[in-house]
Structure formats: C-alpha cells, structure tokens
C-alpha positions in Angstrom: 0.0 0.0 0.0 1.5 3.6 -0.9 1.9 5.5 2.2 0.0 8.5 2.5 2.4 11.4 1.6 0.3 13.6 4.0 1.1 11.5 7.2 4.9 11.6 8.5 7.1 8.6 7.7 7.3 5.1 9.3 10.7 3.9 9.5 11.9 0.0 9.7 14.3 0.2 11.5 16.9 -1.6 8.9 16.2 0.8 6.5 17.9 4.4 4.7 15.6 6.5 6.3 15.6 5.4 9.6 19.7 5.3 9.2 19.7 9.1 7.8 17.5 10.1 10.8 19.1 8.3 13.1 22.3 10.3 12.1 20.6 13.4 12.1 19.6 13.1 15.7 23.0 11.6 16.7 25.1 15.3 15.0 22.3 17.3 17.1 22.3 15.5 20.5 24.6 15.1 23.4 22.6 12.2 24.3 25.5 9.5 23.2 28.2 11.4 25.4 26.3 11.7 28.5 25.1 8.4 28.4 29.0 7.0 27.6 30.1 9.0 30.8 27.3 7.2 33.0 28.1 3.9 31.4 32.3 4.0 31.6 31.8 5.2 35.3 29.4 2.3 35.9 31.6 0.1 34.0 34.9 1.1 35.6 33.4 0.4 39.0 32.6 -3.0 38.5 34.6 -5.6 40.7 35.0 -8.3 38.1 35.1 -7.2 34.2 34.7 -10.4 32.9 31.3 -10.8 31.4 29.2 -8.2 29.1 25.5 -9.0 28.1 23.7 -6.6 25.9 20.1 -7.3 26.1 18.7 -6.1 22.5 21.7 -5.0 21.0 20.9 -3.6 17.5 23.7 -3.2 14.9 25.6 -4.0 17.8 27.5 0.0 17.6 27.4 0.6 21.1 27.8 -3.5 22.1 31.4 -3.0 19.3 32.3 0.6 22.1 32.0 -1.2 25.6 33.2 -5.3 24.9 36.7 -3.8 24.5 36.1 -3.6 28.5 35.3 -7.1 29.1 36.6 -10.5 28.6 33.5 -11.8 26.7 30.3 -10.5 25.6 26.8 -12.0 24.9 24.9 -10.0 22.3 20.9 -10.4 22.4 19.0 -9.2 19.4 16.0 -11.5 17.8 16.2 -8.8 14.5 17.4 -10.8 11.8 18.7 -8.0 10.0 20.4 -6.0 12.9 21.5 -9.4 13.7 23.5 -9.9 10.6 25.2 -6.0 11.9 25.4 -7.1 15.0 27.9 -10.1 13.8 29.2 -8.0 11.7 30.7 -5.7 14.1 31.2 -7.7 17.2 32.5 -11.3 15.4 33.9 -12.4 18.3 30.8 -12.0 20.6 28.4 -14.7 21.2 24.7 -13.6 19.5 21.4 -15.3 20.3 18.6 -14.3 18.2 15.7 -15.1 20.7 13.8 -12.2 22.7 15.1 -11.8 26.0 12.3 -13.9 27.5 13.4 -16.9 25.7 17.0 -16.0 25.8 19.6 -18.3 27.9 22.9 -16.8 28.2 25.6 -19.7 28.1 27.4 -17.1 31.4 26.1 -15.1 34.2 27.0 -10.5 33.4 29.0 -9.0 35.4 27.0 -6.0 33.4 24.3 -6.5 31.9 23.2 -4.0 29.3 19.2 -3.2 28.2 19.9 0.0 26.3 16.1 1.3 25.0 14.5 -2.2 24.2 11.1 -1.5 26.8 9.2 0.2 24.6 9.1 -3.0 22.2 7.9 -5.0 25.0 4.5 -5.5 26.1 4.0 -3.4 29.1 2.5 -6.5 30.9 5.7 -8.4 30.5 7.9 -5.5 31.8 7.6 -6.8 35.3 8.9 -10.7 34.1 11.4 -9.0 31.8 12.9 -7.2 34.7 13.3 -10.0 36.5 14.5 -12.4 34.1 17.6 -9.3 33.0 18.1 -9.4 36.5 18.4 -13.2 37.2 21.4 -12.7 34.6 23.8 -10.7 36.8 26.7 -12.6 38.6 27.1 -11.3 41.9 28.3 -7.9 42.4 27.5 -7.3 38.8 24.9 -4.6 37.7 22.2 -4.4 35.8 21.7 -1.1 33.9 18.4 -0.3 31.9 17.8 2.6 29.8 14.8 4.6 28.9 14.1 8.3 27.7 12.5 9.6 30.8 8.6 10.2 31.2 9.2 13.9 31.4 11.2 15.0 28.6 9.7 17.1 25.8 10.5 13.9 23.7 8.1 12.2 25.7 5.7 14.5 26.4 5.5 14.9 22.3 4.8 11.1 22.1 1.8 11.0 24.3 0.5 14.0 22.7 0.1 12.3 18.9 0.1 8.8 20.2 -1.3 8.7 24.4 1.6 6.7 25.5 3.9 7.0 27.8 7.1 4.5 29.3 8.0 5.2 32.5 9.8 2.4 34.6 9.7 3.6 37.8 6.8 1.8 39.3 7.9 -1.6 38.0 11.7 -1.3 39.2 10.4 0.0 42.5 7.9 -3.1 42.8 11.1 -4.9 42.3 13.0 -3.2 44.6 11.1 -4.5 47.3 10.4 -7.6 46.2 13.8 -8.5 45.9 15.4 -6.5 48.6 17.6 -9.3 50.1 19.4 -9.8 46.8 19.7 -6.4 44.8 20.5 -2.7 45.4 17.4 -0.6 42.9 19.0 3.0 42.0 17.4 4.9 39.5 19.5 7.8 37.9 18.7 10.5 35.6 21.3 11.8 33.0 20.5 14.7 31.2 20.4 15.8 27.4 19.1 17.9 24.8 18.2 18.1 21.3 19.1 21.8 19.7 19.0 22.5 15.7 19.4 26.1 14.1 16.9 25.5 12.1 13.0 23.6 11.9 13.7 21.1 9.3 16.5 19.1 11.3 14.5 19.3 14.3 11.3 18.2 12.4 13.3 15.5 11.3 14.6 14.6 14.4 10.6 14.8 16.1 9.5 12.3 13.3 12.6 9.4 14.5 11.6 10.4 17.9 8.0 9.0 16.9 9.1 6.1 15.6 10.9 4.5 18.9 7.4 2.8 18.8 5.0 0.8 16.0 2.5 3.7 14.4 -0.1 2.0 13.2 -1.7 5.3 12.8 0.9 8.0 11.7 0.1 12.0 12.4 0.3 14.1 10.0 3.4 16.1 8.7 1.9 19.3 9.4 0.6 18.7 12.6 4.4 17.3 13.9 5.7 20.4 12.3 3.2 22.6 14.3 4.0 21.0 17.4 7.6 21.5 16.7 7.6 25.2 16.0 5.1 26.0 19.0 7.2 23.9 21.7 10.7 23.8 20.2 11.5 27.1 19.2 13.7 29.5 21.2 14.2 33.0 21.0 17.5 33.1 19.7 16.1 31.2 16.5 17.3 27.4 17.4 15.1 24.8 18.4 15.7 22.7 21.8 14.0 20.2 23.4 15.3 17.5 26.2 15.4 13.8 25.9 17.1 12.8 29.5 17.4 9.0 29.9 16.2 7.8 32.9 18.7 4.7 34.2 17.3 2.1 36.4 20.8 0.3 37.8 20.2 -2.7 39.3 23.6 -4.5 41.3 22.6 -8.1 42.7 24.6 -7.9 46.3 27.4 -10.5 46.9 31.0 -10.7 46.1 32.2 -11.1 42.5 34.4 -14.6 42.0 
C-alpha cells in the first residue's frame, strides 16, 4: 500500500531513512556522550570485568564501544537483520537471536546491558522481563536499563500524537522491594538535549523520535511540524528540546568470584 504522503514517515528500523534520521539526531544531541560517561563510570566500577551481556543489542555500535572492557560478551537481538550487523561488528561475541524472554545466556553478566528495548515490549511483560535481566547478573554485577525519561519534551511529544507514555519507575520499584535481600534498585537520571538552528532538522529529528514505537496510525506532517515550531523554538532562533534518559541500575549484592 502507498503511504500516504500527507502522514509523516514510518521507519523499519533496517532501512535508509531510519539510518539518515538516526544520524541526524545523533550530530544534534549530546545524548550518546552523556550516556557513555554514566556507562564508563558504571563500567569502571565493577569488581569483576569479565562478562558483558547486551540485552537487545541492534547493529551491535554501542555492544562493538564497551566489549573492549570485558573479557566476553553476549549480544541479544531476535532482528534478523540488525543481527547480521550485530555479527558483523562484534565477530567475536556470542549472538542469540531469541527475545530476552526466551533467551539463555551460556554465562552469568557482570554488566548487563538493556539499552532502549522496553518500549518493544508488552508493558504487561515488563515486570517478568525485569526480573529475568536481573536473574542474569553474577554477583556484584549490575544491571543497567535505559529509557528516555517520562518527562522529557520527547516524551511529552509522544503522548500528545500517540497517548503513550514509558515510564519504569513503578515496576523497578515493585522490584525493589520484592527483591530486597538480593539487589540494590538506583534509579538515575542523565541529562540531554536536542538543539537545531533551524526547523527542518529538528522536524526531522521529532518524526525518529515518533518512531521509537510501531505507528499503526501515523500523524500528520503538518501537525508534527506545528507542534515542533510552537514547543521547540527558542528565542535566539534554534530549536531545543530535552530527551534525558532515565537509568534504572540494578547491582545483585554479593561478592564477584
């Protein structure tokens, strides 16, 4: 079916457009380089390197960055496609193409990696998918999930045009208590922004932001660029808008071996 060229575009996330957007948010954010910082720190305070599992990996860019820190990694991703990337660019890592509900790591992580991959899951299997990530860890290992946080523009854009909203805090706090004899729950917030000199970029940018989830019922161009120029814009003639990543961090108590 042609897409209707009044509605904005819905990217697959193997394909050219979502790659070109993708790269036009990454030259327009410091998202990547605050979240590296969290990440190293988190990394570099582990007791035991030895074991990296990256729950939903991708094309396997960021799992290629931080398995230079470990001994071996475990790369989850059931995409086919991203699958074949994720190979590509981490040959030496072990890659299991079933979701993480199915998924049985051949080692315990001594950090275990879940890097944007909630908002693909069912939101009634978030409490069962937290548990299983965290039945991974080795002890003293961590657990580190990542999520745009509820209250960031981005987010407040997606519930406007589509009435969702992802916000882990309830279900990692459930878990908290619930497990409180085994793991330490920390949730922290790292902070970045979006900024363009210009509307088309950050129009651009608004339309990949859209698409972290299926749209079965696309808004329209017009209406995304309307939003855009009536939040976004700033006095000085750029456009800004936050997308903070909220980090729930989860360390399973006990000394590493």
């Amino acid at each position: 079916m042609t897409p209707d060229p009044r509605l904005i575009d819905v990217f697959d996330s193997a394909g050219e457009p979502y790659r070109k957007a993708f790269s036009t948010f990454l030259a327009h954010t410091d998202q990547k380089a605050n979240a590296m910082v969290w990440l190293e720190r988190e990394i570099e305070a582990l007791p035991r390197r030895g074991t990296f599992i990256d729950a939903g990996a991708g094309n396997g860019k960021l799992t290629q960055i931080l398995q230079e820190r470990f001994t071996k990694t475990i790369a989850i991703e059931p995409n086919s496609s991203l699958r074949a990337d994720l190979i590509a660019a981490c040959p030496d890592a072990t890659a299991l193409g079933e979701i993480i509900s199915r998924a049985e790591p051949p080692a315990p992580g001594d950090f275990v990696l879940c890097s944007h991959v909630f908002y693909y899951i069912d939101r009634t299997e978030w409490a069962a998918t937290l548990r299983r990530l965290a039945s991974w860890v080795a002890p003293g290992g961590v657990l580190a999930i990542a999520l745009q946080h509820h209250g960031t523009d981005c987010m407040r854009m997606l519930h406007h045009f589509t009435g969702l909203r992802f916000d882990l805090s309830s279900v990692a706090e459930s878990f908290a208590g619930e497990f409180a004899d085994e793991f330490d729950v920390r949730h922290d917030l790292v902070e970045a922004h979006i900024t363009t000199d210009s509307l088309e970029p950050a129009y651009e940018i608004a339309v990949f932001m859209l698409n972290l989830i299926p749209l079965p019922s696309p808004p329209a161009r017009d209406d995304v660029r309307e939003y855009v120029a009536r939040h976004f814009a700033q006095p000085d003639g750029q456009y800004r808008f936050s997308c903070h990543q909220q980090f729930v961090r989860v360390q399973r108590r006990g000394t590493a071996h």
